[in-house]
C-alpha positions in Angstrom: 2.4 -16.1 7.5 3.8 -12.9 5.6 1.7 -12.7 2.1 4.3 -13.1 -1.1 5.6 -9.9 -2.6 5.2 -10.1 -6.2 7.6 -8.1 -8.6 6.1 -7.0 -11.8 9.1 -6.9 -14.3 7.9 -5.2 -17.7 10.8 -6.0 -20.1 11.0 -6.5 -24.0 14.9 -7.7 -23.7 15.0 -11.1 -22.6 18.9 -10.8 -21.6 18.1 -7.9 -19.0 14.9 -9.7 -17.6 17.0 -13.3 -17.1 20.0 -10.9 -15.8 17.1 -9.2 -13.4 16.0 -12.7 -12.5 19.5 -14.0 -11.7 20.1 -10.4 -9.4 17.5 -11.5 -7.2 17.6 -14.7 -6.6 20.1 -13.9 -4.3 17.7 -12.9 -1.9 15.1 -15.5 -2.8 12.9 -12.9 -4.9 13.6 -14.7 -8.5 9.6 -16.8 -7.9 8.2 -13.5 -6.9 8.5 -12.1 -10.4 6.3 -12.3 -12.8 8.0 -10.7 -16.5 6.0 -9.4 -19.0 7.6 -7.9 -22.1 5.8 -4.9 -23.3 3.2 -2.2 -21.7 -0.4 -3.7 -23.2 0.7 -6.8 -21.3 1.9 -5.3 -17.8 -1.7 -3.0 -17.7 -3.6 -6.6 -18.9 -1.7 -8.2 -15.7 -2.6 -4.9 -13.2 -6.1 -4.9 -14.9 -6.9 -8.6 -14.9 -7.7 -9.0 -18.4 -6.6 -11.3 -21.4 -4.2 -14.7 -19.8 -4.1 -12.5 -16.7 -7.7 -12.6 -16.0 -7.8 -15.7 -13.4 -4.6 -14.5 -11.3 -4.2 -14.4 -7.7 -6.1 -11.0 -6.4 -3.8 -8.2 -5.2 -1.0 -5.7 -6.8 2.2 -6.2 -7.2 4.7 -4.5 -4.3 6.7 -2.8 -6.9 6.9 -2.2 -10.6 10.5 -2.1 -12.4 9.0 -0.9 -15.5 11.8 -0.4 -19.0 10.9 3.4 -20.7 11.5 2.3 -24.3 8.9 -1.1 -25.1 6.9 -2.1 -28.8 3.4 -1.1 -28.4 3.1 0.7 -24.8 6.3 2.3 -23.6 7.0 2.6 -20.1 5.9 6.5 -19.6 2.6 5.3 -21.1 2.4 2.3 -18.4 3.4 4.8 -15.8 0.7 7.5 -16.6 -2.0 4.8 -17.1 -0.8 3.3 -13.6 -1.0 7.0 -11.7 -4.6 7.6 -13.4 -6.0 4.1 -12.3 -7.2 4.5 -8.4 -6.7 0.9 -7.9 -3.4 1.2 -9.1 -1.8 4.8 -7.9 -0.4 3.6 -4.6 2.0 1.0 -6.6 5.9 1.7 -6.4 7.1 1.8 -10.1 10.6 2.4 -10.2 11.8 3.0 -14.0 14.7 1.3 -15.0 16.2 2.5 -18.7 19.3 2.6 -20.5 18.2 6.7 -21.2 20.1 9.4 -19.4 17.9 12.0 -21.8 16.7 14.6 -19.4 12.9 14.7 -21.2 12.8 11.1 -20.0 13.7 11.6 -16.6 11.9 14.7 -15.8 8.6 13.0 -17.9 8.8 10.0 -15.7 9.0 12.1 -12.0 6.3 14.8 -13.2 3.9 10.8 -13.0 5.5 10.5 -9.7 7.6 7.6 -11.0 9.2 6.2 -7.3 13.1 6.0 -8.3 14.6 6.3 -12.0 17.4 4.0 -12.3 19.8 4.1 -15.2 21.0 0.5 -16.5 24.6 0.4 -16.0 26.6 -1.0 -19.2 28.7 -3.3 -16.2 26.7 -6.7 -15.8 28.2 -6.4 -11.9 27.0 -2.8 -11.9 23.5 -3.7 -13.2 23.5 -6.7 -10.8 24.4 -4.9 -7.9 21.3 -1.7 -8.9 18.4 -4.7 -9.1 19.4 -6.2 -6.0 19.1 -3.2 -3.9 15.6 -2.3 -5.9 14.4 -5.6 -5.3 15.3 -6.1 -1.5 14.2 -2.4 -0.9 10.9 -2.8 -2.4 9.9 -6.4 -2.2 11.4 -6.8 1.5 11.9 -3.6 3.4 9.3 -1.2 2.0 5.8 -1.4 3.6 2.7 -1.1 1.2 -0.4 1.2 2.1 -3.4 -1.4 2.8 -5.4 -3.1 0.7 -8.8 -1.4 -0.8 
């Protein structure tokens, strides 16, 4: 039996994560996702600390992590991620409403995956999550488990 892929969604606006939810149930992904809706709590899930402390063992197959969040951002998440050696190898693809260069250059010079700007268009945005998710939580292959 093939392990579940899980999907780490870090997300502070409900409407985009239930949007992100609704993209991929279309391919059966929606009970793979775990949402989480700042920073402090995506590193507590990858860490294992705080409500996250007792979940299954393993890391997620790929990280669709929002730039602009209250108390961690997502640059933050991403640097802390690339730093961690139990965490380097995870796909983190940033998904943000910013089409400021800073941002984007920032988030490939911590060897973010893929930076996807959030379309305004609910299809549009619909249409980007679906192709993430089945990329990343179907067709991509992760490096084995430490």
């Amino acid at each position: 039996m093939k392990k579940l892929k899980i999907i780490l969604l870090v997300e502070d606006n409900p409407q985009d994560v239930e949007l992100t939810i609704e993209a991929l149930s279309e391919y059966k992904l929606a009970n793979n996702i775990v949402a989480v809706k700042d920073g402090v709590e995506a590193m507590e899930y990858l860490r294992y600390e705080g409500d996250f402390k007792t979940r299954a063992k393993g890391n997620p197959a790929v990280i669709l992590l929002d730039i602009k969040m209250p108390r961690m951002d997502g640059i933050e998440v991403l640097e802390a991620i690339r730093k961690d050696e139990n965490l380097r190898t995870i796909p983190v693809v940033m998904l943000s409403s910013s089409r400021e260069d800073p941002d984007l250059k920032k988030c490939y010079d911590l060897s973010a995956n893929a930076y996807v700007v959030k379309p305004v268009d609910f299809k549009e945005f619909m249409e980007a999550v679906k192709h993430i998710g089945v990329f990343w939580a179907i067709i991509n292959e992760q490096p084995p488990a430490k």
